[in-house]
Every structure is written in C-alpha cells, then in structure tokens.
C-alpha positions in Angstrom: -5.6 9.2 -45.4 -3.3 7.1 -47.8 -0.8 5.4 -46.2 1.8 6.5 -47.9 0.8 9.9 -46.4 3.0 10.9 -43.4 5.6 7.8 -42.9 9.4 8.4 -43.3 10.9 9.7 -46.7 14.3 8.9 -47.4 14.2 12.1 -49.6 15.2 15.2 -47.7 16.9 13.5 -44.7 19.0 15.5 -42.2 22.4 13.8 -41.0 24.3 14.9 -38.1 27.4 13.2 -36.1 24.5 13.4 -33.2 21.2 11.8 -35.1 19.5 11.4 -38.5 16.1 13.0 -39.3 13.6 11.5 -41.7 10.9 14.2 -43.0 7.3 12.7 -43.1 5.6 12.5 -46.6 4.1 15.4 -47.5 3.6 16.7 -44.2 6.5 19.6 -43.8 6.1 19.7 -40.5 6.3 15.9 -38.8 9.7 14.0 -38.4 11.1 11.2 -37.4 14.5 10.4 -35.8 16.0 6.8 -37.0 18.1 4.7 -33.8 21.9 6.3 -33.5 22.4 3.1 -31.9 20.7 0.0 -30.2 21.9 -0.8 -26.8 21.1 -3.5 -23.5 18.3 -1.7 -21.9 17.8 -1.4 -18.1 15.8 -3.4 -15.5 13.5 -1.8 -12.9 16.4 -1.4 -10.7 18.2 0.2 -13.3 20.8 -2.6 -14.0 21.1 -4.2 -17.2 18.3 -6.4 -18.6 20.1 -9.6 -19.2 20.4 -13.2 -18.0 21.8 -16.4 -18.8 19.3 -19.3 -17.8 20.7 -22.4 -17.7 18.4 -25.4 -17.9 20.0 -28.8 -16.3 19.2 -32.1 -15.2 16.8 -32.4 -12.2 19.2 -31.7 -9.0 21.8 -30.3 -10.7 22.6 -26.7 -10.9 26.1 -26.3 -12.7 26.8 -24.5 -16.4 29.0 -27.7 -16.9 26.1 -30.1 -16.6 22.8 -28.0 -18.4 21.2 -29.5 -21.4 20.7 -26.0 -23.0 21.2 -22.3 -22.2 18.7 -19.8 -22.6 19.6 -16.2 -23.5 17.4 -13.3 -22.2 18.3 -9.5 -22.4 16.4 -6.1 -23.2 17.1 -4.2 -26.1 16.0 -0.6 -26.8 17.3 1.9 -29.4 18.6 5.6 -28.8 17.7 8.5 -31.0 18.7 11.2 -28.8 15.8 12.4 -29.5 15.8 15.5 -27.8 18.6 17.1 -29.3 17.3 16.6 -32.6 13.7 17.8 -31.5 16.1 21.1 -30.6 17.7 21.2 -33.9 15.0 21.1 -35.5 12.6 23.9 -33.7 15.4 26.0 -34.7 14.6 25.9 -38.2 10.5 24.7 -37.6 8.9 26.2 -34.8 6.0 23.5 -35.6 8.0 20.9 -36.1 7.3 17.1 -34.5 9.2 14.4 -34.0 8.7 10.9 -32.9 11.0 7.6 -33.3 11.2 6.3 -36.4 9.4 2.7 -36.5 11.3 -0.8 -37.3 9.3 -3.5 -39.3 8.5 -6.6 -36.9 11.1 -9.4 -38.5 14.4 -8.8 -37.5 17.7 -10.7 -36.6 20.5 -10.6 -33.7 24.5 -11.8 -34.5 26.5 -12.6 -31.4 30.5 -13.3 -32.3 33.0 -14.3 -29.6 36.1 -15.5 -30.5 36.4 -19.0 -30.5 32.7 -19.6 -31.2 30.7 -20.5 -34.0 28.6 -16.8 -35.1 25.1 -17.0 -33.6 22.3 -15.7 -36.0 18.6 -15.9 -34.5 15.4 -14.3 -35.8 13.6 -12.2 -33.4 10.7 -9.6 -33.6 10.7 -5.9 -32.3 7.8 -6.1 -29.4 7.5 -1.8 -29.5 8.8 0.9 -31.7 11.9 1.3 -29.8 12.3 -2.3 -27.3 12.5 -5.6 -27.9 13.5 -9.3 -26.2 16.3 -11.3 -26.6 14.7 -15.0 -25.4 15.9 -17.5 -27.0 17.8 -20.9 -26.8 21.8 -20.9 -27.6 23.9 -23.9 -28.5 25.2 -25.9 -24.6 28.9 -24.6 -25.8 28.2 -20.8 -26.8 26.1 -20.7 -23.2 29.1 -21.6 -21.2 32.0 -19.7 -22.8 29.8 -16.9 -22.1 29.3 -18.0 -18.5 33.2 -18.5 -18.2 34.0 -15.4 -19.9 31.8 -13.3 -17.7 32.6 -14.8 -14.5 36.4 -14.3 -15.2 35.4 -10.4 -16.5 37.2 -11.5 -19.5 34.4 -11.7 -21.9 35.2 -10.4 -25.7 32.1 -10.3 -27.8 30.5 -8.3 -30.4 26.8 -8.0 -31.2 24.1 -6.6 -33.9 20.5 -6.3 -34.5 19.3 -6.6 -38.3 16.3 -4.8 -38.9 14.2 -3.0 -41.6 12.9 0.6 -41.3 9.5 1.3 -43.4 10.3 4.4 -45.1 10.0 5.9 -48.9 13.1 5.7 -51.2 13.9 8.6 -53.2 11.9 10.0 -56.2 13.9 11.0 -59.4 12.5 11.6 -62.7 13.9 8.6 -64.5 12.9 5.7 -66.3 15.4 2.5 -66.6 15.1 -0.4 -68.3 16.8 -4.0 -68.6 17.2 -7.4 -69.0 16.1 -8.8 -65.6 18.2 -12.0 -65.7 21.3 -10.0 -66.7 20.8 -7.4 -63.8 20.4 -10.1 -61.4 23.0 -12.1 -62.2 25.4 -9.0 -62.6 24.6 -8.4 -59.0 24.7 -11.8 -57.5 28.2 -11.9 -58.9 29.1 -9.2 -56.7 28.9 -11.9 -53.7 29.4 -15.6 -55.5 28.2 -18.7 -53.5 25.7 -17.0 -50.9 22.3 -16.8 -51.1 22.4 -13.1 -50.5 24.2 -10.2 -51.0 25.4 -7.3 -48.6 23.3 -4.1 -49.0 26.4 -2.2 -49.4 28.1 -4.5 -52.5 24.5 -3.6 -54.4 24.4 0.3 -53.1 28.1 0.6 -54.5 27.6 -1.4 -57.4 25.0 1.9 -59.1 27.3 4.2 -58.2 28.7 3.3 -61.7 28.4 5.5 -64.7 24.9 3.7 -65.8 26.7 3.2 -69.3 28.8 0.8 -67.2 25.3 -1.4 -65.7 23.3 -3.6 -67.7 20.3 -0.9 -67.8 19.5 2.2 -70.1 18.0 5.0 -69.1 14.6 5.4 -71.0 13.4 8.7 -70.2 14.9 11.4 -68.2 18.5 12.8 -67.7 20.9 11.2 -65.1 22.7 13.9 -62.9 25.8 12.6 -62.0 25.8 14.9 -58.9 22.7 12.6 -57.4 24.6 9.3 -58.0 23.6 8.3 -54.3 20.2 9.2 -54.6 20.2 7.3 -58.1 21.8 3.9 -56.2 19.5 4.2 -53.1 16.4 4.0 -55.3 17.6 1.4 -57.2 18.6 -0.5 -54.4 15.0 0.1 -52.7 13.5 -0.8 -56.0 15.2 -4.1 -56.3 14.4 -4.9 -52.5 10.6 -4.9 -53.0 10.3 -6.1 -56.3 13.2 -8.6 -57.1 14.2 -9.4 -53.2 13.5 -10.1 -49.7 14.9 -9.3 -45.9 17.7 -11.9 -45.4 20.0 -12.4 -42.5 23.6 -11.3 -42.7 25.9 -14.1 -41.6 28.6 -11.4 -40.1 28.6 -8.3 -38.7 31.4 -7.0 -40.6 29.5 -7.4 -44.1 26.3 -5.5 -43.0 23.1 -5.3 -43.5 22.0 -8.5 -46.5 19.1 -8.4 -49.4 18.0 -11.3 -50.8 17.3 -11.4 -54.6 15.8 -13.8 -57.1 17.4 -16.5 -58.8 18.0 -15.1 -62.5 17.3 -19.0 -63.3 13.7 -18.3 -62.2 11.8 -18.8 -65.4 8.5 -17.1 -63.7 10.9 -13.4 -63.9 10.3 -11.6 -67.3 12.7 -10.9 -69.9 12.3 -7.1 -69.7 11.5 -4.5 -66.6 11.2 -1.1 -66.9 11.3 0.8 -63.5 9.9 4.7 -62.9 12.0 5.8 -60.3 9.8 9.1 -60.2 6.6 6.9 -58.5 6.8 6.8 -54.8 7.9 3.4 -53.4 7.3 2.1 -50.0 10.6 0.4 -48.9 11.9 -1.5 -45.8 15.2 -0.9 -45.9 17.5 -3.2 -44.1 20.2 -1.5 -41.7 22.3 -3.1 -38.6 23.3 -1.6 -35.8 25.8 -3.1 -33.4 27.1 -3.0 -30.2 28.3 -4.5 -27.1 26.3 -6.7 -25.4 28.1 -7.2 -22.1 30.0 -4.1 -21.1 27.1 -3.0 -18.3 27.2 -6.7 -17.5 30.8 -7.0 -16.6 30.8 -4.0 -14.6 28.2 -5.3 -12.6 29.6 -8.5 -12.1 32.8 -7.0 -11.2 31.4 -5.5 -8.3 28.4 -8.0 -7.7 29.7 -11.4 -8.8 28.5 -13.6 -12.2 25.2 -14.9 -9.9 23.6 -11.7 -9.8 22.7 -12.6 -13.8 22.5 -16.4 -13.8 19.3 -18.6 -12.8 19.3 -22.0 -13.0 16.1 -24.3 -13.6 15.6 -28.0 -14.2 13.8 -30.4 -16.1 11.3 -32.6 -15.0 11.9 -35.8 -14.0 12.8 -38.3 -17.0 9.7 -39.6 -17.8 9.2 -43.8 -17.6 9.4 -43.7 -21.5 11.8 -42.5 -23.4 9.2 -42.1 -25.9 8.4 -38.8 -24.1 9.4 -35.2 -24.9 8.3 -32.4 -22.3 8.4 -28.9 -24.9 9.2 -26.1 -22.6 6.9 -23.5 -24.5 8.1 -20.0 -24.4 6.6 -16.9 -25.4 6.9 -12.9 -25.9 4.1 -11.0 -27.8 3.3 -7.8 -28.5 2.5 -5.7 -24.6 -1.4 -5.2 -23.7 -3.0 -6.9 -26.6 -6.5 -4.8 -27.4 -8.8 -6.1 -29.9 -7.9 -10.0 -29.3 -9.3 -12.6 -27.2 -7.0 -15.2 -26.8 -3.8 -16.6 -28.4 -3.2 -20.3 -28.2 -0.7 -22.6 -29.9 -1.2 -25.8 -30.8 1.2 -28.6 -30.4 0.1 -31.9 -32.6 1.8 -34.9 -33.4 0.8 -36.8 -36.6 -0.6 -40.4 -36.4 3.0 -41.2 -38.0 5.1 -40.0 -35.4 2.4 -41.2 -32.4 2.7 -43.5 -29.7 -0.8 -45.0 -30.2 -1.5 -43.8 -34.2 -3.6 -41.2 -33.7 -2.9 -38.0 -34.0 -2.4 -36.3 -30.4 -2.7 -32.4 -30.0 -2.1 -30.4 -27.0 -3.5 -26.9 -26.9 -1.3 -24.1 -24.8 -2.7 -20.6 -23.6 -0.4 -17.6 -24.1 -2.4 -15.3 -24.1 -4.5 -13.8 -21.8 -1.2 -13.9 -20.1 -0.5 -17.1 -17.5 -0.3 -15.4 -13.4 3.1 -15.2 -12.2 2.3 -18.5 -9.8 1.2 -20.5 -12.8 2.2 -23.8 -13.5 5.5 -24.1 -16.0 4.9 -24.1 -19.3 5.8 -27.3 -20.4 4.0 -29.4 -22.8 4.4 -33.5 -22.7 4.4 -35.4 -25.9 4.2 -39.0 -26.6 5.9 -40.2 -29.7 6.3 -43.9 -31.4 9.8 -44.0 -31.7 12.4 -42.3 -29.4 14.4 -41.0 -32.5 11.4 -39.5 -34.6 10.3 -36.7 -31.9 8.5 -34.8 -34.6 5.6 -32.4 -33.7 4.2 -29.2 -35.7 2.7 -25.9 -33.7 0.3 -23.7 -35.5 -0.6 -20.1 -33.7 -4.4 -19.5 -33.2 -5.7 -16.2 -32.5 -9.2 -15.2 -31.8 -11.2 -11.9 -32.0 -14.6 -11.3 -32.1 -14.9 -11.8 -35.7 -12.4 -13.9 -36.2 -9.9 -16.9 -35.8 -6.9 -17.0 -37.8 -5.2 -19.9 -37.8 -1.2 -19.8 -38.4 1.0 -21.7 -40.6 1.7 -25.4 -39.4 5.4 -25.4 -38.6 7.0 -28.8 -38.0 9.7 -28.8 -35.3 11.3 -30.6 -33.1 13.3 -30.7 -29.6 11.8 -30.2 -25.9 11.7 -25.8 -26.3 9.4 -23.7 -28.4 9.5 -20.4 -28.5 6.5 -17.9 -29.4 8.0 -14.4 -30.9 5.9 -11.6 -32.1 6.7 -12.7 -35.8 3.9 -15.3 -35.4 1.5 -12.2 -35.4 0.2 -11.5 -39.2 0.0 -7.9 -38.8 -0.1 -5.7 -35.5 0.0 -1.5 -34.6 1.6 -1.2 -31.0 1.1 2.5 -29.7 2.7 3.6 -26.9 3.9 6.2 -24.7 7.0 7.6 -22.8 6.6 8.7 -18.9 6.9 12.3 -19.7 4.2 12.2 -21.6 2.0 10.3 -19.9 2.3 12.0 -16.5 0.0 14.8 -18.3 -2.0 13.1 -20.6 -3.9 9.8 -21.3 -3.9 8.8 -24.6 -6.7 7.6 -26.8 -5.5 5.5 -29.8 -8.1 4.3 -32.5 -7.2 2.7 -35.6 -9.7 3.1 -38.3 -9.6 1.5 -42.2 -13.1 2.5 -44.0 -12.1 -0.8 -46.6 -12.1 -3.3 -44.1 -14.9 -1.7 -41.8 -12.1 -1.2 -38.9 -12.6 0.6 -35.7 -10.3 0.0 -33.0 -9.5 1.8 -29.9 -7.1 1.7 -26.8 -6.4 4.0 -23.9 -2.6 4.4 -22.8 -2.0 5.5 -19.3 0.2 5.6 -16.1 -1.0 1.7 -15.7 -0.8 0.7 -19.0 1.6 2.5 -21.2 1.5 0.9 -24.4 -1.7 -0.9 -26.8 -0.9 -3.3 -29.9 -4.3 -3.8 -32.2 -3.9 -7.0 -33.9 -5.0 -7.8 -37.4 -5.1 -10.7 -40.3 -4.3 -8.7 -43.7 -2.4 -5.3 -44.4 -4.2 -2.4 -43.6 -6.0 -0.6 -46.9 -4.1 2.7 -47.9 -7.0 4.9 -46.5 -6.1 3.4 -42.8 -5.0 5.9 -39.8 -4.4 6.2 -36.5 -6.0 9.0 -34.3 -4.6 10.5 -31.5 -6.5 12.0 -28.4 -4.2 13.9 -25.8 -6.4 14.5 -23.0 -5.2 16.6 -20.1 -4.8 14.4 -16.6 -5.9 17.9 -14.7 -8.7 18.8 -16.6 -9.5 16.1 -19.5 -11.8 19.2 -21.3 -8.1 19.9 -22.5 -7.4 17.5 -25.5 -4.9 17.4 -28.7 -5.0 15.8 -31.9 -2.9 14.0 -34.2 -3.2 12.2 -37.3 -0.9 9.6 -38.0 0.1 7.0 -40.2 -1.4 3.5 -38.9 2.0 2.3 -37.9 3.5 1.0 -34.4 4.4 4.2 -32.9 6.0 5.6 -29.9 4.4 8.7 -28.6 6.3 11.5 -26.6 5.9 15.2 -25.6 8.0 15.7 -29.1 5.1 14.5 -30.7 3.2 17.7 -30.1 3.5 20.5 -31.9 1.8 22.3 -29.1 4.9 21.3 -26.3 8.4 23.3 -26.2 9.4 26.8 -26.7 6.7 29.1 -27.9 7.7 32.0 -30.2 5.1 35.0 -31.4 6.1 37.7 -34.0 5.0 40.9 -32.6 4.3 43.9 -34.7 3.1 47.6 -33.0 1.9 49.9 -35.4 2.2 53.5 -34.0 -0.6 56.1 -35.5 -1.3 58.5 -32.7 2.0 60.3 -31.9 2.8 57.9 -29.3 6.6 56.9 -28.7 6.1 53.8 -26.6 3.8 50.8 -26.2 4.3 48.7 -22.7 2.9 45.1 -23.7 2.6 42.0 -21.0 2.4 38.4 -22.3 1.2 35.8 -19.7 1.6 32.3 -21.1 -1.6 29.5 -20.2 -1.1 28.3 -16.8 1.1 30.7 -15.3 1.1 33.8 -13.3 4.1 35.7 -14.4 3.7 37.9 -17.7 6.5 39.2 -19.7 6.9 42.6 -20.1 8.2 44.1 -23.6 8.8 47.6 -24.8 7.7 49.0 -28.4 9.3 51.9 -29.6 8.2 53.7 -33.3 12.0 52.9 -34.5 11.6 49.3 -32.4 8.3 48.2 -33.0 8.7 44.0 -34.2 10.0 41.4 -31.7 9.9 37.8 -31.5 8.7 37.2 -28.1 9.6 33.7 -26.7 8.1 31.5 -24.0 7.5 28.0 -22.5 4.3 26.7 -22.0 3.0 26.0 -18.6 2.5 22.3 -20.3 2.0 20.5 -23.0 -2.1 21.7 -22.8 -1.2 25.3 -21.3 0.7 26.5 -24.6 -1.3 29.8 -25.6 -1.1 33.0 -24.5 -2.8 36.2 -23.3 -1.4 39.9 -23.3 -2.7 43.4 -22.4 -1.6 46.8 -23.6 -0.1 48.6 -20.3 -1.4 52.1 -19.8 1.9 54.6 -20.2 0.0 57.6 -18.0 -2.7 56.8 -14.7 -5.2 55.3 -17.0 -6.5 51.7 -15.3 -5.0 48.6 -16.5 -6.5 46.5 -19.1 -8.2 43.1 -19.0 -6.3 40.1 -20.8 -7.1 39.4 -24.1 -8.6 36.3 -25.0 -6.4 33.3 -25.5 -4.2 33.0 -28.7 -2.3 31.1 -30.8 1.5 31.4 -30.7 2.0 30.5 -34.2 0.1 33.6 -36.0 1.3 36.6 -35.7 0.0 39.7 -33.5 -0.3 42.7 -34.4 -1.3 46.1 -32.3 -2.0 49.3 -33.3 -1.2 52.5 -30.5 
C-alpha cells in the first residue's frame, strides 16, 4: 500500500458551518473530519484539566515568592464527529469516518493584556489530545494567578499545528525565477523571518500575469483561483519552506521560506501542479483557555487548581544546579525498551574537568511513589551552568541516540518531539466496550512488523521508529468482538497516528437494503420479514405487483451483528419458512413470487 493511498485530500473537501470533511485518496468511501475547534479537555472527575504549579523556595508556598511557574492543562480537539458521520451516510451508505491526524510539532500562543505573548513548542501525544507542561516566565505565572483568583482573568489562546493531507491536483505546469518568487513573497511581510499563511494564500489569487511565474503547459481557469493558490501555497511549504511559529494569534497560521540570498536555490523551478503532493499544512485554532476554569473557581475557590512544590535545599555550593526533569511521551509505548536522557556537562563547564554525565529513566514510566525527578549538576563556575541532554531510545535492534542539545537552567522538559518518528493508535470508549483492537504496522522495505492490542485497560498503542516509514507501509486493523472474538473486522489504513471509533466501520450505523419482488405467478402480494444479526424482532414489509421495490432500513444489533436474514411469509396455511442464510446489507435482494 503506497502511502499516499488513503490519507486526507484537500481535493474534494466538504465544508459546513458544523464540520469540514476531507475524502481519503483514492478510496471513495473513507473520510476524515478535521478539528472545528481545540478546547481544555476534562479530568476524571469531569472538571477541567488544568493547573498552575508554582515551584518556590523550600518552606514557602506563596505565588509572590516562587522561582518559576509551571503550566499544565489538557487539550483535545472537537470534530463533532457524529454529525458529520450522519451527513455523510446520507449520501454514502459505506461511508467511514475517523479524525483527521495532526503532525507531532506544534506550537501554543497565550495573550493577556499586559503581558508579553507566550509562544512554546509542544507535541500532540494522540490524534486528538495533547499536554500543556511547560515552564512560564515568574511574571506571566502570577498575573494568571491574580487574574483567576479575582475571576477577572482576560486571555486568549491558540494551538499551531500542521495536518498531513494532499494539496490539490490541477493540470498545470509553472515556472520561475526562484529568487524573484521568494523575494516577491517575503515582501508581503518585511522584517520577519516568516510570513503568515494567509499573506501567501492571497498573494496567488492574482491574475498569474500579475506574479513572477508563467504558466508552461496547461490553461488557468480563473473559476479555480483557490484551488490554484492552495497548491501553490502547499508547493512552496515542502519544497521552499518550513513549519514556523506565528508570533500572534491575530496573523494566523506562519510558513517559513528560504532566504532568496541562498546561493544553494537554483535560478529556475518548474513546478507540476498535476503530481500529487504530500503537504502539512499549517492551521491554528484558538480559543479560551480559562472560561471552565473561572467557573470552577467561582464556585470552588483559585486552590482547587493551584499546587505548590519546593526546591530542595540550597545546596553548600553555589556551584550546584538541581534540573527538575520533566517529561510527557507518547501513552503505552510498544516496540521500545527504554527511553533515557542524558544530562552531561563538558570538562569546560565541570567542577573537577572531567566531563560528568547523569543518565535519567523516563521511560518505562517512574511509579507514582518514586523519588522526584531532579538531576544535581556540579559546574566550575556559578555563572557558566551549561549542560547538554541527548534522548536515548532502545529497542531490540536498536539504540538511537538524539541530537545533543545544550541548555541551561534547573528544569528540562522531555515532549514527544524528541521522538524521530512514532504511529499512536487508539481508541474511543464506544468502541472499545465491543471490541479489542489489534494494530500491526508493517513496511516490507525496512523488514517492519509491529503489533499492539488496544483494550478497556489500555486504550491507546504508539510504535516508535528511527526513519520515515517506506511508501509501501500500512497499518492493519483487527476488530474482534468482546462476546464472541470468532467475530472480527478489517481495515486497511494509512500507517498514520490514528484514532479509532465505531465511525471507523463501515459495518456500524444504519443498514439500508434495496429490495426488489419480481411477481411471475399471478400473485398480488409478497409478505417479507427481515430480522437484523443479534436481534429477535423482524420487520415486516408488503410487496405488491404495482409496489414491488423498497429500501428497507435497519440498525444493527452491533457493530459485529450488522447482517441480516429474511423469510418469504406464506399468504394461505402453508408452514412458515426457515431464515435465509445471513446477507450483506450493501447488495441488493432480489425475490421472485
């Protein structure tokens, strides 16, 4: 299976005011529903996943007197899917849907008034959640503090990502002078190292007599303008930019291009818009981070989502620095054996002149009751704390060893960005109180064979791997029935992180059968009773020679019970009939009285 078969297309989405549907690649009948909107997500007790951790000196447990402040809170997306798994039955009785998948690498912006805009990396741990953990300045942590406590709190948030998805195909050609192109669209945003999407996506809207490109082959259709400016816009991403952080909510999602100084670019480029191109196309989504908060606070007070925790005692020397290392990988890691970080200090920077390293376990993951996570370094001079971490991770083959990044400062924190590449499948509740899932990732290139089971216990499974999967790569899915596990379903999917739900099956909602009684004998009626898999109460319909095609309807027993039986009812004192044999809703039945 090619890679490119079965991920989102760009080409032939659907747009409501509700949701936004992306076709799979040349499957007609798989879908996938992009976020509406990204939102705090919800704790086991159903209140909002957030805290503010304050970290102070030892003894001292006031806002007023912490060192830093340490921002944690849930995020999770909303596709509503289910009304758009309704919308489109309507149309495709077959049709699938799952949510459509983010690319790891993403930012957050937090803007209050009076502050200084936060922008921090962070990685999406699932196809639809992520965490928030990470270290704000001592300021920004207690006008939040403030602001909450007093309910008074004005703030505005966003998550940048990128969604993996093919731009659209038009039967074009265009060529130009890559410096001039560049530099016609870095003057669209002077003196920034990156340009909102939106300037570039505007900026091809032009009449192409008015860009520095001509069109080689083909015939521009002025009525596809947009589809003409979001493939060139995907087209410059991959090949002349990169994913870049927006500095404010307002401007948008950013690319980042080339420097059209860059000797290494080539004079000329010629582009065929009519080859399909994988694209990770940058959007934003934002929204208000503390609304749930305040209410709670309102009614439970600003300590029901504060904690406070110190440091450890100053050591003798100031020479000293105690990391506080943090972490949040990827949930139920399958085909790796351990994930370490190591902290080393260069002979330079060391107390003694040797270089000192400190190796720190984060995965398998620490018990609750373990020690703190803290990391002492000794250093030669109290105002050269410098120190580098490199991620290890080990498989059985394997043990890749990360970049060496220097840092500095007594926290480090451990996102899922550190991971080369990683697949996390997983599964909603629904789903998963009928089935157990097998997952197995398989690439013939790289001799790759890797499966997880998802269940009740463990409801999600991330494979881990060095290099990008080959284009013949996939990911198999095995539905198996909890009540009787002979009962299994089968998809074929793209080997990206995925989250799996009853809408993933074209075998669960609303069954429809096209019925069609042929009547050769004279006879003006047919009695026929359908009796869908796992339940006792057939539907009765009534054939007549001027009647004689229905669509008959009907909802499985469960996402394994969706076929069908029916029996021809006797219209005189004949004896009833025997079911048929199971069948298929989706080909149609036909009778002859």
């Amino acid at each position: 299976m090619s890679i490119i078969y079965g991920i989102p297309d760009w080409q032939g989405v659907i747009r409501t005011e509700k949701f936004t549907i992306l076709p799979a690649s040349d499957d007609p009948n798989q879908h996938f529903a992009l976020p509406v909107n990204v939102k705090m997500g919800n704790d086991k007790k159903d209140k909002p996943d957030f805290f503010l951790s304050f970290i102070c000196p030892p003894g001292s447990a006031d806002p007023e007197t912490s060192i830093y402040t340490m921002i944690n809170m849930g995020l999770e997306t909303d596709q509503h899917i289910e009304e758009a798994f309704e919308y489109l039955r309507q149309e495709k009785p077959q049709a699938t849907l799952v949510a459509a998948n983010f690319a790891a690498e993403a930012f957050w912006n937090l803007e209050i008034p009076q502050m200084e805009p936060i922008v921090q990396q962070f990685a999406w741990e699932n196809v639809n959640t992520a965490r928030i953990y990470q270290r704000i300045p001592e300021a920004a942590g207690l006008l939040i503090y403030n602001g909450l406590k007093e309910t008074s709190l004005i703030a505005r948030a966003a998550v940048q990502c990128q969604l993996i998805a093919l731009v659209p195909r038009l039967p074009l050609k265009v060529k130009f002078n890559t410096r001039e192109l560049l530099q016609a669209v870095w003057d669209l945003h002077p003196s920034q190292s990156s340009i909102p999407r939106n300037h570039i996506y505007n900026y091809f809207l032009r009449d192409p007599n008015d860009l520095p490109l001509t069109i080689e082959e083909g015939d521009y259709d002025v009525t596809k303008r947009d589809l003409f400016s979001q493939t060139m816009v995907g087209h410059l991403r991959m090949k002349l930019g990169s994913f870049a952080a927006s500095p404010s909510i307002a401007e948008g999602p950013h690319i980042g291009l080339q420097d059209p100084s860059d000797p290494s670019l080539p004079t000329e480029t010629l582009w065929n818009l009519d080859i399909p191109l994988v694209v990770a196309t940058p959007l934003m989504f934002d929204f208000d981070p503390f609304d749930q908060v305040l209410e709670i606070i309102s009614e439970e007070g600003i300590d029901y989502f504060t904690y406070f925790s110190n440091t450890p005692e100053l050591p003798n020397e100031l020479t000293t620095e105690n990391v506080y290392v943090d972490s949040n990988l990827p949930p139920n890691l399958q085909n790796v054996y351990a994930v370490d970080v190591n902290l080393r200090v260069e002979p330079e920077y060391s107390y003694n002149g040797n270089a000192q390293t400190k190796l720190h376990k984060l995965f398998p993951y620490p018990e609750p009751d373990a020690d703190p996570p803290i990391v002492s370094l000794r250093f030669k001079h109290p105002n050269q704390k410098i120190y580098n971490s490199q991620v290890l991770i080990i498989t059985m083959q394997y043990m890749h060893q990360g970049e060496k990044i220097d840092r500095t400062g007594d926290y480090l924190y451990i996102g899922a960005d550190q991971i080369p590449v990683f697949v996390t499948v997983s599964a909603t509740s629904q789903l998963l109180n009928q089935a157990e899932i097998d997952a197995t990732i398989a690439d013939p290139n790289q001799s790759i064979s890797d499966r997880g089971t998802l269940n009740a216990d463990n409801p999600a499974a991330t494979f881990v791997y060095f290099a990008e999967l080959s284009q013949e790569a996939s990911l198999e899915i095995i539905a198996r029935s909890v009540e009787d596990n002979t009962k299994t379903l089968h998809l074929d999917l793209p080997p990206l992180s995925t989250q799996l739900d009853l809408f993933s099956f074209p075998e669960f909602g609303t069954k429809s059968i096209e019925v069609t009684v042929n009547f050769q004998s004279g006879t003006d009626l047919a009695i026929v009773e359908f009796l869908p898999e796992g339940t006792d109460e057939p539907r009765t319909e009534m054939f007549t020679p001027t009647d004689n095609q229905k669509t008959v309807s009907y909802s499985p027993g469960s996402l394994f019970d969706y076929r069908y039986r029916y029996r021809l009812m006797p219209t005189d004192s004949s004896p009833i009939p025997d079911w048929s044999d199971y069948l298929l809703p989706s080909e149609p039945l036909t009778l002859e009285v």
